[in-house]
Legacy VTK file of the C-alpha trace (Angstrom):
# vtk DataFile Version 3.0
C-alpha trace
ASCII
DATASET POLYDATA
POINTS 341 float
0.000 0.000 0.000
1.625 3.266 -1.286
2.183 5.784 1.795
1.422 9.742 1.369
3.737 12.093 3.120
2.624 15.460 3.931
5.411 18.236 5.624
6.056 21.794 5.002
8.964 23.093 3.255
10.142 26.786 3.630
11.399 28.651 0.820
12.742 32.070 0.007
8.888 33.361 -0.888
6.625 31.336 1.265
6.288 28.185 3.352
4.362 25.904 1.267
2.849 22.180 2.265
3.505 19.440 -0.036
1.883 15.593 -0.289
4.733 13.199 -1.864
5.805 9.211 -1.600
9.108 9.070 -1.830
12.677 10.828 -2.557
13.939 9.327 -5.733
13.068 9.054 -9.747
12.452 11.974 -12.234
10.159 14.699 -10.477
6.650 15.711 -11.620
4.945 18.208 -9.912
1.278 18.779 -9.816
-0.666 21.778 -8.951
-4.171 22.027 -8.393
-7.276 24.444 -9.467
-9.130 26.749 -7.404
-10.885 25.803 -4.421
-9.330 23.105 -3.801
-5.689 21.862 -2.758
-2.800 19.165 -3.245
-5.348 16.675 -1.899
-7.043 16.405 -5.253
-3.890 14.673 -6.688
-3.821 11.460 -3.645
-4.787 9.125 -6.191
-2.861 10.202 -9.218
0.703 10.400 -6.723
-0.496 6.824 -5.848
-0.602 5.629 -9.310
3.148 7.092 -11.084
5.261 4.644 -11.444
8.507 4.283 -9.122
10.559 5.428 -11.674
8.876 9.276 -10.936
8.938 11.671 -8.193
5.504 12.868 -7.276
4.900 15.985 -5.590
1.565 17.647 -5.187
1.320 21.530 -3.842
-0.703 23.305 -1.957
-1.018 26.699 -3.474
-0.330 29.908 -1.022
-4.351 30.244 0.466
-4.922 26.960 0.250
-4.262 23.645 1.917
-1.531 23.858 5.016
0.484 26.492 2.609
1.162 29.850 3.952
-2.094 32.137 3.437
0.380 35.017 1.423
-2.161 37.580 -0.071
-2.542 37.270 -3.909
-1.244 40.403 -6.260
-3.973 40.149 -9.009
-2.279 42.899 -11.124
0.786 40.066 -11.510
-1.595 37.648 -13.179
-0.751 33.757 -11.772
2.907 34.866 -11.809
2.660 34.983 -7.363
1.427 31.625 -7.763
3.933 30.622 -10.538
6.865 32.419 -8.996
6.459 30.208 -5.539
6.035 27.019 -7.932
9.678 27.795 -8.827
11.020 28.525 -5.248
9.448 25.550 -4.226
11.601 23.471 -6.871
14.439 25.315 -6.120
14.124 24.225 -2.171
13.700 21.141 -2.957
16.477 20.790 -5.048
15.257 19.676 -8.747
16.184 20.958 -12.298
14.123 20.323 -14.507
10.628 19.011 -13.960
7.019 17.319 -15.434
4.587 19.746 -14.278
0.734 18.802 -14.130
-1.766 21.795 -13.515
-5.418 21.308 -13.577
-7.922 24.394 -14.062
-6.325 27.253 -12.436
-3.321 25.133 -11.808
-2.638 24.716 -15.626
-2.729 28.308 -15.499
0.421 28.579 -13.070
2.169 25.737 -15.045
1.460 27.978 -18.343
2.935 30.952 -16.783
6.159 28.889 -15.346
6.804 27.318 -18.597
6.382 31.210 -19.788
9.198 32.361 -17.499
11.147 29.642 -17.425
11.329 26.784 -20.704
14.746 25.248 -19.908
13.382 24.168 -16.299
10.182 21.762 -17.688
10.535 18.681 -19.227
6.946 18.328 -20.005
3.841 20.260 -19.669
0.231 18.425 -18.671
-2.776 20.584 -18.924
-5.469 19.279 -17.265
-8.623 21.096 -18.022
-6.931 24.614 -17.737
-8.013 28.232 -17.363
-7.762 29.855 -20.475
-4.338 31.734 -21.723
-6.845 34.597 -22.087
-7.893 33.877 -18.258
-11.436 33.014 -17.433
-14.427 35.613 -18.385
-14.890 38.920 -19.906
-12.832 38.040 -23.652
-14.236 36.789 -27.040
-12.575 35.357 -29.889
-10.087 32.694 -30.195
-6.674 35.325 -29.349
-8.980 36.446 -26.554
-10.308 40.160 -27.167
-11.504 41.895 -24.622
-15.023 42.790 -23.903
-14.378 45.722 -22.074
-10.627 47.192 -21.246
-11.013 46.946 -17.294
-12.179 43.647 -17.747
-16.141 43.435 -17.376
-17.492 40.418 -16.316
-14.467 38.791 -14.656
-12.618 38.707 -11.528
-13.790 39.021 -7.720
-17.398 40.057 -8.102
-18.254 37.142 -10.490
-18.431 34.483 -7.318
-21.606 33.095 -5.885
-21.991 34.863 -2.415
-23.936 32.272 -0.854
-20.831 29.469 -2.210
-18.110 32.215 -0.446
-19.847 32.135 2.787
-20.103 28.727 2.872
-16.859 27.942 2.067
-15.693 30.650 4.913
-18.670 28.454 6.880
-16.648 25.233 7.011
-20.200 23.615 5.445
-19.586 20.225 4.603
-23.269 20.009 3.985
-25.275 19.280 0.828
-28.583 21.426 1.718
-28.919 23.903 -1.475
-26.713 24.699 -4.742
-24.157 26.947 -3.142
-23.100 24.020 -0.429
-19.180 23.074 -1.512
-20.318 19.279 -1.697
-22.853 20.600 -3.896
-20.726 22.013 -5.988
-18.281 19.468 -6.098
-21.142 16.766 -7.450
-22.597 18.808 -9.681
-19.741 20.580 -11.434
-16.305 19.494 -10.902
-17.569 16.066 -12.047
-20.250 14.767 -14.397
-23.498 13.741 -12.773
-24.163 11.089 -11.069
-21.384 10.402 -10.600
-20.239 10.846 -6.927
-16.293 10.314 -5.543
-15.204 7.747 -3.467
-13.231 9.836 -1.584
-15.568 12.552 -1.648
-15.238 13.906 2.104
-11.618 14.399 1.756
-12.341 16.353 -1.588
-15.139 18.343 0.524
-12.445 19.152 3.223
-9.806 20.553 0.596
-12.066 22.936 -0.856
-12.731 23.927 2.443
-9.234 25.179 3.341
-9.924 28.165 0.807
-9.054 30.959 2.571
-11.831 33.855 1.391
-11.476 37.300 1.573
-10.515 39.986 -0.831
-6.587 38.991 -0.573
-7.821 35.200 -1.267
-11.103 33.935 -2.807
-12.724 35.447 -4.732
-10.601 38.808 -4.287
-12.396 42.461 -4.425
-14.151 43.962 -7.451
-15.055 47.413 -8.688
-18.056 48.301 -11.021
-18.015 48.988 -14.491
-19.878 50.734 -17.106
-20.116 47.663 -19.352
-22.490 44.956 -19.253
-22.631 43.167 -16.582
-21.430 46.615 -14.252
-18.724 44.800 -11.893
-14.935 44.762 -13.113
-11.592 42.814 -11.522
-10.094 44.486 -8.345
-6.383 43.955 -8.115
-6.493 41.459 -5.418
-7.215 37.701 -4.787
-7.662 34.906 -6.500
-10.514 35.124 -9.376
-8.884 38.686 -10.234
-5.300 37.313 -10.674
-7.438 35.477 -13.728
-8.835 38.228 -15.245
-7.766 38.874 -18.932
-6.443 42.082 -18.723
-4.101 40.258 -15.886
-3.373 37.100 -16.798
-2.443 36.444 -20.514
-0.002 34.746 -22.529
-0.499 35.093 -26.098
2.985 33.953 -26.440
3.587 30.758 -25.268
4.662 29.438 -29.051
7.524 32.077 -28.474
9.381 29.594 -25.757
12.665 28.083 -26.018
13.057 25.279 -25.915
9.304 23.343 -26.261
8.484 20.809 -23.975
5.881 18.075 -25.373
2.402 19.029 -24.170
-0.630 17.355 -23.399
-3.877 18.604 -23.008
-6.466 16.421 -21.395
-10.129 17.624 -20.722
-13.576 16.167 -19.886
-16.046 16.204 -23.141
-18.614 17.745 -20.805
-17.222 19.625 -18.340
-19.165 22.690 -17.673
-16.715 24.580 -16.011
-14.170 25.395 -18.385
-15.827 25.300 -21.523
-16.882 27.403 -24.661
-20.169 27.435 -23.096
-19.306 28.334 -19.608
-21.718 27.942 -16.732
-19.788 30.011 -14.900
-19.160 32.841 -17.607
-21.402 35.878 -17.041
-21.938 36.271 -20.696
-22.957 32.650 -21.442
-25.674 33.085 -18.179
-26.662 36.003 -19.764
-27.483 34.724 -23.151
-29.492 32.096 -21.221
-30.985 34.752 -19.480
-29.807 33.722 -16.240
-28.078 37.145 -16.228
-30.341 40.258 -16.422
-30.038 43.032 -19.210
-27.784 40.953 -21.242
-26.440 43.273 -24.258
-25.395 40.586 -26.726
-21.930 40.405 -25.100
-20.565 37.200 -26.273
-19.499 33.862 -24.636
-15.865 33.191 -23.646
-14.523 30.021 -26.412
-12.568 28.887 -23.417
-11.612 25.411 -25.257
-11.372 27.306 -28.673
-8.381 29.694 -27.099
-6.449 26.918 -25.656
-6.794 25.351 -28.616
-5.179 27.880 -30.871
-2.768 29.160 -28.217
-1.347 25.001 -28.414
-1.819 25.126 -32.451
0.456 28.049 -32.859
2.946 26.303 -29.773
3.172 23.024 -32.627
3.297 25.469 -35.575
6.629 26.457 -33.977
7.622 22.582 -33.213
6.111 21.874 -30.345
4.524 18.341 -29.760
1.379 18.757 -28.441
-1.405 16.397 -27.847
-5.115 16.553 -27.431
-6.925 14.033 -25.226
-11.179 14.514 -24.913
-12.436 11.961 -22.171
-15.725 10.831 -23.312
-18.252 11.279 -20.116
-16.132 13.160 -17.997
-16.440 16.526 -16.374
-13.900 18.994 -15.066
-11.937 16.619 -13.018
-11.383 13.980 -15.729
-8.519 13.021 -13.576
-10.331 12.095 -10.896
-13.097 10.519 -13.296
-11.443 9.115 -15.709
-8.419 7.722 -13.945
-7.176 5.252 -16.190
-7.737 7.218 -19.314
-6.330 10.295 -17.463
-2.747 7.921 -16.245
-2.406 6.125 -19.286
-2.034 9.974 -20.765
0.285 11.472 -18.727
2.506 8.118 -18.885
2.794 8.367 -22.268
3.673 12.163 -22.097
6.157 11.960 -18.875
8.185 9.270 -20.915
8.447 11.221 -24.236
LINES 1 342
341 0 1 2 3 4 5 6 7 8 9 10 11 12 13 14 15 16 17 18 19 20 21 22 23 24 25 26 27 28 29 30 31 32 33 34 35 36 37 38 39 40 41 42 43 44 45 46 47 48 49 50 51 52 53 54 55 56 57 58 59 60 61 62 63 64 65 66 67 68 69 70 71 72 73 74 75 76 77 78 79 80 81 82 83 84 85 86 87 88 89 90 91 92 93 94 95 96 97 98 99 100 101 102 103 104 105 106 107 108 109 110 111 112 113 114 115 116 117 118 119 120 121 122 123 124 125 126 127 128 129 130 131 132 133 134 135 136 137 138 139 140 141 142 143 144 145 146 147 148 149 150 151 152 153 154 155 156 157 158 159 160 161 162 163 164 165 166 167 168 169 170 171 172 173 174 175 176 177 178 179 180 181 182 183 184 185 186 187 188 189 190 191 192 193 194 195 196 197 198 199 200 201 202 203 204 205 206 207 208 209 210 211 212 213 214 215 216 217 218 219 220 221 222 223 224 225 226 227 228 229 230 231 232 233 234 235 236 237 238 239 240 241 242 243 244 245 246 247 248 249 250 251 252 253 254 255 256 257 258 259 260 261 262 263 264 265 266 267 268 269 270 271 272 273 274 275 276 277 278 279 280 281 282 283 284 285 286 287 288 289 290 291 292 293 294 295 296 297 298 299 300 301 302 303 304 305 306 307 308 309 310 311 312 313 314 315 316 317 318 319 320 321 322 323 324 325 326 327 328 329 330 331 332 333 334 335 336 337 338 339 340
């Protein structure tokens, strides 16, 4: 039976909390999305091979790693920036990194910075290179220059509270649990491990320097813009965006894995204000267009190949946005095949 180890390891940014098994074979590092922590990776670190070094993080605001408040205006770089002096503590060169949803964000924005340290890049699911909310088009052209319809003031209230709560309930839509059944996965499907899932997302921290962050209003549909701090601001598109990535040198293989119906991250987002308002779930919806979430990452990757990098598309039939959590075979059969290219 394989053991998890969980300890905290200082660096020269932050004290961050890390879940590995053991101290040998090539590293691969995996960070998670939002609301949620390292715990969401137990089963993949289980099932690497020996020959690999698993390490799941716990990004700063979640899980046991320091609560650091999050500088919106730098994008995911706070986030990526600790990823690296977390590898440099513990001593690695150059690493597989594995980010899913907001995670594949940070692992974009590493492999951005800093191409000669990765050895392979695994997008699971991820956040946009355009960010999540308030862009159209596949480069990702803003809706409105501050950003309408992104950031801080695009959370559920009732899910923040609850969070802040501790509810490990399941009475109402806005309950974590709730939210965990009905949109990180595909219905009906429910996890076996489901408490301990429950439990990460509730070491969110919340607040405007964590989740969701602060907002300000706008005079664009829908009237709220990004702040500059937290969490769903440092993903707002006039924040985070790399329109460059096919610029790096060198180019890691990629692989990009994703749930055919995950609702989450999506072209028809059920969390983008502009899809909800074409539904009419939104009030006074002006014709402001959807986010193509898939259709950005797509051509972002297409232009990364054009260049010469490998890249590799994987759609899990019947999966949702944690495909590797669904879908585990599918999911380690995937990376295998990308962490030994």
């Amino acid at each position: 039976m394989t053991t998890l180890r969980t300890r905290r390891v200082p660096t020269d940014r932050l004290t961050q909390q890390i879940t590995d098994i053991r101290d040998e074979g090539e590293p691969v590092v995996l960070v998670h999305g939002n609301v949620s922590s390292g715990a969401f990776w137990d089963t993949t670190l289980a099932a690497l091979p020996d020959t690999y070094r698993p390490v799941a993080v716990d990004l700063r605001g979640f899980g046991g790693t320091d609560p650091l408040p999050v500088d919106a205006t730098r994008g995911l770089r706070d986030f990526a920036d600790d990823l690296g002096a977390l590898l440099d503590a513990l001593g690695t060169d150059r690493v597989h990194l594995v980010g899913w949803s907001m995670g594949g964000g940070v692992i974009m924005q590493y492999l951005r910075d800093h191409p000669a340290r990765v050895r392979s890049l695994t997008l699971v699911a991820p956040v946009s290179p355009y960010g999540f909310g308030g862009t159209h088009g596949t480069d990702g052209v803003l809706n409105s220059p501050d950003g309408a319809g992104s950031g801080g003031g695009t959370a559920d209230p009732r899910f923040v509270r609850r969070l802040a709560d501790g509810d490990r309930g399941e009475d109402g839509p806005a309950a974590p649990r709730a939210v965990l059944a009905t949109y990180y996965v595909k219905p009906p499907l429910r996890l076996e491990h489901e408490d301990t899932y429950v439990d990460a997302m509730l070491t969110t921290r919340t607040g405007d320097d964590h989740y969701p962050g602060d907002s300000t209003t706008s005079a664009a549909w829908p009237g709220i813009a990004p702040g500059t701090r937290g969490v769903l601001n440092c993903m707002a598109p006039h924040h985070f965006r790399i329109d460059d990535l096919h610029l790096v040198d060198p180019k890691p293989p990629v692989l990009w894995i994703r749930g055919e119906d995950d609702v989450i991250v999506s072209d028809t987002s059920v969390f983008d204000l502009a899809h909800l308002g074409a539904t009419g779930a939104v009030p006074g919806w002006d014709g402001t267009p959807a986010q193509p979430m898939v259709r950005q990452t797509r051509a972002a990757l297409a232009r990364y190949a054009e260049r010469g990098g490998a890249v590799r598309e994987v759609v899990v039939p019947d999966a949702g946005h944690a495909v590797h959590l669904e879908r585990p075979k599918e999911f380690g059969a995937a990376l295998l095949e990308v962490l030994s290219s």
